[in-house]
C-alpha positions in Angstrom: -139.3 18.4 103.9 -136.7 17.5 101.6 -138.0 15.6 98.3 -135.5 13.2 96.8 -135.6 11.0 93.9 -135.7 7.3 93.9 -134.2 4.6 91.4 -131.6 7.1 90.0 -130.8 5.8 86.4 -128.6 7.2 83.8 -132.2 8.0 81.6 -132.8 10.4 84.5 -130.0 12.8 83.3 -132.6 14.4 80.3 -135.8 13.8 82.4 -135.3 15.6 86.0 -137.4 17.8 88.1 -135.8 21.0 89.6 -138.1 19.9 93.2 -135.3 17.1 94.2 -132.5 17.9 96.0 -131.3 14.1 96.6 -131.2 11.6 94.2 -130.8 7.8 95.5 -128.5 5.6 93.7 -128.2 1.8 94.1 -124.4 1.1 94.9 -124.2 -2.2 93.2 -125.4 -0.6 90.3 -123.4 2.2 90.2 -120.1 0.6 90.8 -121.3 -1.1 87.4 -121.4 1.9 85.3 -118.9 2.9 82.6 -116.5 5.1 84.1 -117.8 7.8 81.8 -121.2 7.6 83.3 -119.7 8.0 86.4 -117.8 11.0 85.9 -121.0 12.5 84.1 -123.0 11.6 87.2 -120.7 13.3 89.4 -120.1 16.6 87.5 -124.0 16.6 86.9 -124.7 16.4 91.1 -121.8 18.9 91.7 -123.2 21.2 89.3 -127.1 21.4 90.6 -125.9 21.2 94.1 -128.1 17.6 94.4 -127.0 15.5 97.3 -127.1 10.9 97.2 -128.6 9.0 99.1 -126.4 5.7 98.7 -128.9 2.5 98.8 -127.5 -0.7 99.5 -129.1 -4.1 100.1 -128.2 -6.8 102.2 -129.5 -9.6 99.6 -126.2 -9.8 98.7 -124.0 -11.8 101.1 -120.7 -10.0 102.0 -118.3 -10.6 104.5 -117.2 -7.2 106.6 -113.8 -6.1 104.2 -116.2 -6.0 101.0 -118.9 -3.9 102.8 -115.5 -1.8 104.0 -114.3 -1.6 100.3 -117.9 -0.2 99.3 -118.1 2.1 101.9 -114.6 3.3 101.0 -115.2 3.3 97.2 -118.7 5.6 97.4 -117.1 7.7 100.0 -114.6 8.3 97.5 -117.0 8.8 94.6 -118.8 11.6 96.1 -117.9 13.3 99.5 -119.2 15.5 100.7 -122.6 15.1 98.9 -122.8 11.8 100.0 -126.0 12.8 102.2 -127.1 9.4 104.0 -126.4 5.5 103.6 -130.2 3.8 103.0 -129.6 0.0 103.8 -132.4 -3.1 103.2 -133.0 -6.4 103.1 -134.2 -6.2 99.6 -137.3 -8.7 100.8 -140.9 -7.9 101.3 -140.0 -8.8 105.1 -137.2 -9.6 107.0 -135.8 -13.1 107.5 -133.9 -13.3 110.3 -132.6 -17.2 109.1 -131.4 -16.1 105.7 -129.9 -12.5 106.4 -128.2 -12.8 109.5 -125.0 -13.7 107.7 -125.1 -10.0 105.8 -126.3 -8.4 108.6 -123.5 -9.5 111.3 -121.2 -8.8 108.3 -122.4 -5.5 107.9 -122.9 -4.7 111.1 -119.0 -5.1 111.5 -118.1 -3.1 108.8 -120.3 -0.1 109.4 -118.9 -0.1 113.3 -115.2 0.2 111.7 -116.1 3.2 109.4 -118.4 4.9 112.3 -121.4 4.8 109.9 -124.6 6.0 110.4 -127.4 4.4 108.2 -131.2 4.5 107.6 -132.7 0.9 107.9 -135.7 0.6 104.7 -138.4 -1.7 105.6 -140.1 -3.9 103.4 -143.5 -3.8 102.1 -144.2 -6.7 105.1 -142.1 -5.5 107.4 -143.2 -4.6 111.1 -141.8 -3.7 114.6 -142.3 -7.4 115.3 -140.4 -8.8 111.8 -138.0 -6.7 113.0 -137.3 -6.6 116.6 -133.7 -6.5 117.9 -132.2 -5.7 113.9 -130.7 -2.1 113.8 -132.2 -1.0 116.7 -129.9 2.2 116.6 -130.2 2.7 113.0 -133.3 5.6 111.6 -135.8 4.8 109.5 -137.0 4.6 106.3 -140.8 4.0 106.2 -143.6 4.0 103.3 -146.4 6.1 104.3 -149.0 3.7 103.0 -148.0 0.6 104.8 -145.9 1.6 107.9 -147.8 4.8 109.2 -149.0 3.7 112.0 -145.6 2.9 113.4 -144.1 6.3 112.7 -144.3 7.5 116.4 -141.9 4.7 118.0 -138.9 6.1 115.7 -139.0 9.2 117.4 -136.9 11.8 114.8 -134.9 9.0 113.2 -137.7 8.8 110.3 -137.4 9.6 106.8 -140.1 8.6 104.4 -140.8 6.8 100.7 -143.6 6.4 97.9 -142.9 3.0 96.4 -146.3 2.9 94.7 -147.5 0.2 97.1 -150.4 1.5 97.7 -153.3 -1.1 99.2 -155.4 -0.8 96.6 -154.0 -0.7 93.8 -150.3 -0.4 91.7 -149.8 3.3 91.6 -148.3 5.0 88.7 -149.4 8.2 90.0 -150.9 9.2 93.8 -152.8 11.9 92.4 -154.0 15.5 94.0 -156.1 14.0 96.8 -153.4 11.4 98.1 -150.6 14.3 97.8 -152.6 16.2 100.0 -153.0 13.6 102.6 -149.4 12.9 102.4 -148.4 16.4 102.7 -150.5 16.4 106.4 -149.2 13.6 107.8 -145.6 15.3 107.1 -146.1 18.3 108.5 -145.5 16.8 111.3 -141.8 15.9 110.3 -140.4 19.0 108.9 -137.2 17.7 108.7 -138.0 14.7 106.9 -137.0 13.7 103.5 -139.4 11.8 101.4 -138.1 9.3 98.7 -139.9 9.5 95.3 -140.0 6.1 93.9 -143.0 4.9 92.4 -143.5 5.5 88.5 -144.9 8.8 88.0 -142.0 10.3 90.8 -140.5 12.5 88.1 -143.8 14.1 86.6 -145.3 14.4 90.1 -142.2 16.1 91.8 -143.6 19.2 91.6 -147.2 18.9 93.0 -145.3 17.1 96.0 -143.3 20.1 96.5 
């Protein structure tokens, strides 16, 4: 398993656990920093060896030469460390009405560039909310709400901690959680799970 961290910010620079080896950065963010944050970002993953996980939402409508000029412009950014583009709807489910505008656009532009993308699902999201969107794409499930789907992506799965948790808000998951967690991936050595709730950072390592 691969740990990675989620909601990269620039405060994450002098707070950082030695357990990720991906960090994932929002690309509408990012294309906002100050150039100097940029190049300090870049030297900082070339120099720990830390692959990115480029996170994009489709909230946003774009038509097909902006989502090109995206693609070009993170490509550019960082190379060969860019390790995998994560794309959602940014909503708790999918609405087919409102996004099918960004996703035909996107769609287009990802076929031009030959890109190969995780699809996120929202907290609401099911096989149903989503049937017939990205059927090729992998997936990026939470392993509270979307477990029980997990066999019908086959190997295209990686997974994420958003703090969702049914119960409760979770700043932390806690030893007995992590444990659980840590069975269910067993069976998906080659997974990578996204770190994103609150306490990711101070609970890297008891993940690991």
């Amino acid at each position: 398993m691969i740990l990675a961290l989620g909601k990269f910010s620039t405060e994450n620079f002098s707070k950082f656990s030695k357990a990720f080896s991906l960090v994932e950065v929002d690309v509408e963010r990012y294309l906002t920093w100050d150039e100097r944050d940029r190049m300090r970002f870049r030297a900082w993953i070339h120099k720990k060896g830390i692959g990115v996980i480029a996170r994009m939402s489709l909230r946003i409508q774009r038509h097909s030469d902006e989502y090109s000029d995206i693609f070009c412009a993170i490509e550019d950014e960082f190379g060969a460390q860019l390790h995998l583009w994560l794309i959602s709807s940014g909503r708790r489910r999918m609405d087919p009405t409102q996004d099918r505008f960004s996703r035909q656009e996107f769609e287009r532009a990802a076929a031009s560039h030959r890109l190969k993308f995780w699809w996120e699902w929202g907290e609401e999201d099911t096989p149903e909310t989503l049937r017939g969107i990205f059927n090729e794409a992998g997936r990026v499930l939470d392993l509270d709400y979307h477990w029980k789907w997990v066999k019908e992506a086959s190997n295209q799965v990686h997974f994420k901690l958003h703090g969702w948790h049914p119960e409760r808000w979770m700043r932390r998951y806690g030893p007995t959680l992590i444990r659980k967690y840590q069975k269910r991936m067993q069976l998906y050595p080659e997974s990578i799970l996204i770190l994103a709730h609150s306490g990711r950072i101070e609970e890297a390592s008891e993940f690991e």
